[in-house]
N, CA and C of each residue as an Amber inpcrd file, in Angstrom:
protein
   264
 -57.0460000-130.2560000  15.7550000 -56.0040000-129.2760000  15.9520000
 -56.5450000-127.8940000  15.5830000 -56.3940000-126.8110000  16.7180000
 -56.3560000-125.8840000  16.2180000 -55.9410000-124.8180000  15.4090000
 -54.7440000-124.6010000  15.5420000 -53.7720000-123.9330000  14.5250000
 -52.5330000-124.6750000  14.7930000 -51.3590000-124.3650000  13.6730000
 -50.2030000-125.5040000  13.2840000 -49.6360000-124.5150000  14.7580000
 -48.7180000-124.9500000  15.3490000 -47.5480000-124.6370000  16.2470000
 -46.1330000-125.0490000  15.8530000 -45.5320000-123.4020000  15.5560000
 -44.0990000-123.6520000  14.8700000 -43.2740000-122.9770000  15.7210000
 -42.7950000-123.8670000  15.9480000 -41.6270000-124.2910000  17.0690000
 -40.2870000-123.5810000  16.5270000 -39.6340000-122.7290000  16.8900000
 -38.3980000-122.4170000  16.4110000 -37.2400000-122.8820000  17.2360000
 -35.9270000-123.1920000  16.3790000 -34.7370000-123.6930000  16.6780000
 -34.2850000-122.3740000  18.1280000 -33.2710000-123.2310000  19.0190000
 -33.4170000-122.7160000  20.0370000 -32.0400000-122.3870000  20.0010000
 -31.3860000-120.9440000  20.1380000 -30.1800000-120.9460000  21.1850000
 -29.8530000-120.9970000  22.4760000 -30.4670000-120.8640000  23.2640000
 -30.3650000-121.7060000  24.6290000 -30.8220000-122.2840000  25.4640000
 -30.6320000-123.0430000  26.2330000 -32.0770000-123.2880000  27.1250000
 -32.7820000-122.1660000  27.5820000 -32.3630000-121.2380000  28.0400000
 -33.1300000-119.6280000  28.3950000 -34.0180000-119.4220000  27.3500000
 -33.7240000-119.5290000  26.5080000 -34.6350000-119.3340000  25.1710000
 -35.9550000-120.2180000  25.0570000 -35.6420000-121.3650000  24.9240000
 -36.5050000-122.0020000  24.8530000 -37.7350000-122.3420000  25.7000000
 -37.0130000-122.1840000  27.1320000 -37.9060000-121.7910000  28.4240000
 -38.8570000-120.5660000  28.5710000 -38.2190000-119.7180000  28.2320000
 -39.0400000-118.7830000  27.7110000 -40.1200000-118.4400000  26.8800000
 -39.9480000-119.0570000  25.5580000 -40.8270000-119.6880000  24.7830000
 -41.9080000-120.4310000  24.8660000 -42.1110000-121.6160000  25.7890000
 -42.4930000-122.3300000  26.1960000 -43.3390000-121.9420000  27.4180000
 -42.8550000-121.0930000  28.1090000 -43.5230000-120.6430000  29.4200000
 -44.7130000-119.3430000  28.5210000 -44.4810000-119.2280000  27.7690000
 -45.3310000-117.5660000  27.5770000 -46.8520000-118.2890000  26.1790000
 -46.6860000-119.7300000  25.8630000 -47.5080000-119.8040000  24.9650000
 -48.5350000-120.5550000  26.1020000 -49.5890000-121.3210000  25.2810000
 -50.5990000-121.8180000  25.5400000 -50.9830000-123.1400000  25.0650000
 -50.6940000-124.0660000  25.1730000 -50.8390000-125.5280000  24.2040000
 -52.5190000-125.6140000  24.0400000 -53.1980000-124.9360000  24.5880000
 -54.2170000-125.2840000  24.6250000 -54.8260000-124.7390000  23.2750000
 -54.4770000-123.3830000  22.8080000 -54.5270000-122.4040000  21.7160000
 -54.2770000-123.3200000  20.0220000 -53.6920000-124.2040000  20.6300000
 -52.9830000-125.3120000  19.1280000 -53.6860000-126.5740000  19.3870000
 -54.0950000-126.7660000  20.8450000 -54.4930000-128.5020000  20.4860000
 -55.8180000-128.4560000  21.3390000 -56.5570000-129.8460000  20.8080000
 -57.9120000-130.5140000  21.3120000 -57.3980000-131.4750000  22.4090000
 -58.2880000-132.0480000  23.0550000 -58.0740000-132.8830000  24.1070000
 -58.4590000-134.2040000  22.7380000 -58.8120000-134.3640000  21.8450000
 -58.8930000-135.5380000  21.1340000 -57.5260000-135.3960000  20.1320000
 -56.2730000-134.5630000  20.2510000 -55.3920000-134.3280000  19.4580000
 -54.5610000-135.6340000  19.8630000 -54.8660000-135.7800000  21.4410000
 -53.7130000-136.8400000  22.1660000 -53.8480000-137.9920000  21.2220000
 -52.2440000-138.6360000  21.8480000 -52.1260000-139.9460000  21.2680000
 -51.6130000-140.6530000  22.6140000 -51.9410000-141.9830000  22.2060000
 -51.3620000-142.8440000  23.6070000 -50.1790000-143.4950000  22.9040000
 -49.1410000-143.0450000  23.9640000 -47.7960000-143.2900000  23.7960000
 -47.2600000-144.3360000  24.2430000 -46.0880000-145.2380000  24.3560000
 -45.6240000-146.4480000  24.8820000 -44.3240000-146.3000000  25.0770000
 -43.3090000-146.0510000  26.0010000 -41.7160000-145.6040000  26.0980000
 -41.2450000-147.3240000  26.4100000 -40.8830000-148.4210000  25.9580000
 -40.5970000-149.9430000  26.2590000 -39.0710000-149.4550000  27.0640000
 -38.9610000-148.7400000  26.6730000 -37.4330000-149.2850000  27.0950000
 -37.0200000-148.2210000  28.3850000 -37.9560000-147.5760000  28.5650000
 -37.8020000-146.0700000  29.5880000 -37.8510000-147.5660000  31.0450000
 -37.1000000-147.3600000  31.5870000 -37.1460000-147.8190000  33.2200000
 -37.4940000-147.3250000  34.1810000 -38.5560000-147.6590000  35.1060000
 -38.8010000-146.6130000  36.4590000 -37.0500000-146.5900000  37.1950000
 -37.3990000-145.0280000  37.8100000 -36.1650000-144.7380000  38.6330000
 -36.5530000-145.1720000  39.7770000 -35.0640000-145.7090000  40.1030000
 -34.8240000-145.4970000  41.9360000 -33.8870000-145.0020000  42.3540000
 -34.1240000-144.9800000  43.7510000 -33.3360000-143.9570000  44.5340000
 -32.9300000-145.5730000  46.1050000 -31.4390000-145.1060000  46.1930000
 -31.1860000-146.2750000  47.3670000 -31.2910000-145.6630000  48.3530000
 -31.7570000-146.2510000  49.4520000 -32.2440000-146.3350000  50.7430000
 -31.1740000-146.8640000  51.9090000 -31.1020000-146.1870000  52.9580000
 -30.2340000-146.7890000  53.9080000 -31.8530000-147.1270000  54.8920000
 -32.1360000-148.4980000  55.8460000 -32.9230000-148.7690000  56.8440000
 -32.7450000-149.9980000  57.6010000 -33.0220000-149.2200000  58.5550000
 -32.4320000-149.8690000  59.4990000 -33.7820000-151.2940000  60.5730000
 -33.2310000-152.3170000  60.1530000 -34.7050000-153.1190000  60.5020000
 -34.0170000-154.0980000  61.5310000 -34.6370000-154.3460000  62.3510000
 -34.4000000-155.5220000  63.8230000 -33.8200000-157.0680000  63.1260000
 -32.6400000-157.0500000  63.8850000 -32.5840000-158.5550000  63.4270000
 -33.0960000-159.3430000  62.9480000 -34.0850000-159.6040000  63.9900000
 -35.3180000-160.5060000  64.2300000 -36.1720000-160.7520000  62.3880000
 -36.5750000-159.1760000  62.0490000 -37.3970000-158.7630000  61.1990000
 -36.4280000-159.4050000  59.5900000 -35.1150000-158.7690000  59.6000000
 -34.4310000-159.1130000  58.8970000 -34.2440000-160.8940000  58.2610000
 -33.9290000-161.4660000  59.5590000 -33.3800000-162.9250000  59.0750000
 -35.1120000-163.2430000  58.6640000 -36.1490000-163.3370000  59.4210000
 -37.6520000-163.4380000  59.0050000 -37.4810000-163.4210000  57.1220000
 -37.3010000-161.9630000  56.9520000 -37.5050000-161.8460000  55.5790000
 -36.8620000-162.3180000  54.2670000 -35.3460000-162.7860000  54.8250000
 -34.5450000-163.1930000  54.2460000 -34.3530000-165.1500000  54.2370000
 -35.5000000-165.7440000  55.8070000 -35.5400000-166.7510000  55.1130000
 -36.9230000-167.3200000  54.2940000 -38.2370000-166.0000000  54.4070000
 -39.0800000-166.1240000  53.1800000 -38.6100000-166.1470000  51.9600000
 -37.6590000-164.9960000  51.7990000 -37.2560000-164.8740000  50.1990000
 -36.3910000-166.2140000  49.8460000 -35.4630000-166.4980000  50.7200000
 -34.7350000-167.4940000  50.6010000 -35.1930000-169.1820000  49.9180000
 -36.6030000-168.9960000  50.6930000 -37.8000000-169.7660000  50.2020000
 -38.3070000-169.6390000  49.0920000 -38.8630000-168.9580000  48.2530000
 -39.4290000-168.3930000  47.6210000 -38.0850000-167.8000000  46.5080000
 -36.7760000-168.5590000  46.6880000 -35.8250000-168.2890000  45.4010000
 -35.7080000-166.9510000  44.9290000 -36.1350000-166.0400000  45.9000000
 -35.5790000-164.8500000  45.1250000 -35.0280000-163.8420000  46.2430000
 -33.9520000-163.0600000  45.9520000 -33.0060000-162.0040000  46.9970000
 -33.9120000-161.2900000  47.5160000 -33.9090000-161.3670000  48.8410000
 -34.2500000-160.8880000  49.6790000 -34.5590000-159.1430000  49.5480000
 -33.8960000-158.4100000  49.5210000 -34.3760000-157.0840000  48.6410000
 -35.1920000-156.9340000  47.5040000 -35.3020000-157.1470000  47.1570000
 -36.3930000-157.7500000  45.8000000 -37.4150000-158.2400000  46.8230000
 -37.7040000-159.3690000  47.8510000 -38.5880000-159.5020000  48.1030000
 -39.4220000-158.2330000  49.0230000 -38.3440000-157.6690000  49.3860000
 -38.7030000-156.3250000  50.3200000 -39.5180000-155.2240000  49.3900000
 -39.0840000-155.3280000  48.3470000 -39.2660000-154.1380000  47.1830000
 -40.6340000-154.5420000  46.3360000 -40.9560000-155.7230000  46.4380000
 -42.0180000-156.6210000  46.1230000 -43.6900000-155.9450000  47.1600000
 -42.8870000-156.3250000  48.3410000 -44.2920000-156.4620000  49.4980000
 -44.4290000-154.9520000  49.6440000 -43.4060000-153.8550000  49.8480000
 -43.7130000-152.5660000  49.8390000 -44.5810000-152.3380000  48.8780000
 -44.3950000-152.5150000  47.5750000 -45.1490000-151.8480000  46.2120000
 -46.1560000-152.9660000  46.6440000 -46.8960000-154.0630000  46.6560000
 -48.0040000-154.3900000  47.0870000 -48.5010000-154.3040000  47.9430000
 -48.0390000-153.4330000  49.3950000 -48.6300000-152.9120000  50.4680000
 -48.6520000-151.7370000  49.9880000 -48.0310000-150.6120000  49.2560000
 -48.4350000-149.3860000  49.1200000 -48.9230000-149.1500000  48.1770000
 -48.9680000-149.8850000  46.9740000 -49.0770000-149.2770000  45.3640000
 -50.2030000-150.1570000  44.6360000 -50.9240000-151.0330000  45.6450000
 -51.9200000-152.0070000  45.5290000 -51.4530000-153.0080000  44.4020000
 -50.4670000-153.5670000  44.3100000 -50.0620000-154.8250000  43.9230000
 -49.0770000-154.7470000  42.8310000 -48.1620000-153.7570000  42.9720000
 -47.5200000-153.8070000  41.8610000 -46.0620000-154.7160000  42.3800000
């Protein structure tokens, strides 16, 4: 650490934004200052989707999942994030 950083109590968000925008974190901290953090209980967000998919495509997917014991959205939400997000 470079020097202590003292943070003062804020009256408004304007304030504090301000504050914040005009310093330098870099001026107070090392890149070995970090700590690795863990949030357990923080949840990824989502956002709902309206889409529109072919019959055909639909009953397909719904009697894999159907197979495979788990709701069909979920299985959709499954193969996207392992087709886009490499296997999550």
């Amino acid at each position: 650490m470079k020097k202590q950083l003292k943070v003062p109590k804020f009256k408004s968000y304007d304030e504090e934004l301000d504050f914040w925008s005009k310093i330098n974190l870099a001026d107070y901290y090392e890149p070995k200052d970090a700590r690795s953090v863990s949030f357990p209980n923080l949840k990824p967000t989502s956002q709902p989707i309206s889409l529109r998919l072919p019959n055909m495509l639909l009953d397909k997917i719904k009697e894999v999942a159907n197979r495979e014991g788990v709701p069909y959205q979920s299985k959709i939400k499954t193969e996207l994030g392992r087709i886009f997000l490499g296997g999550v």
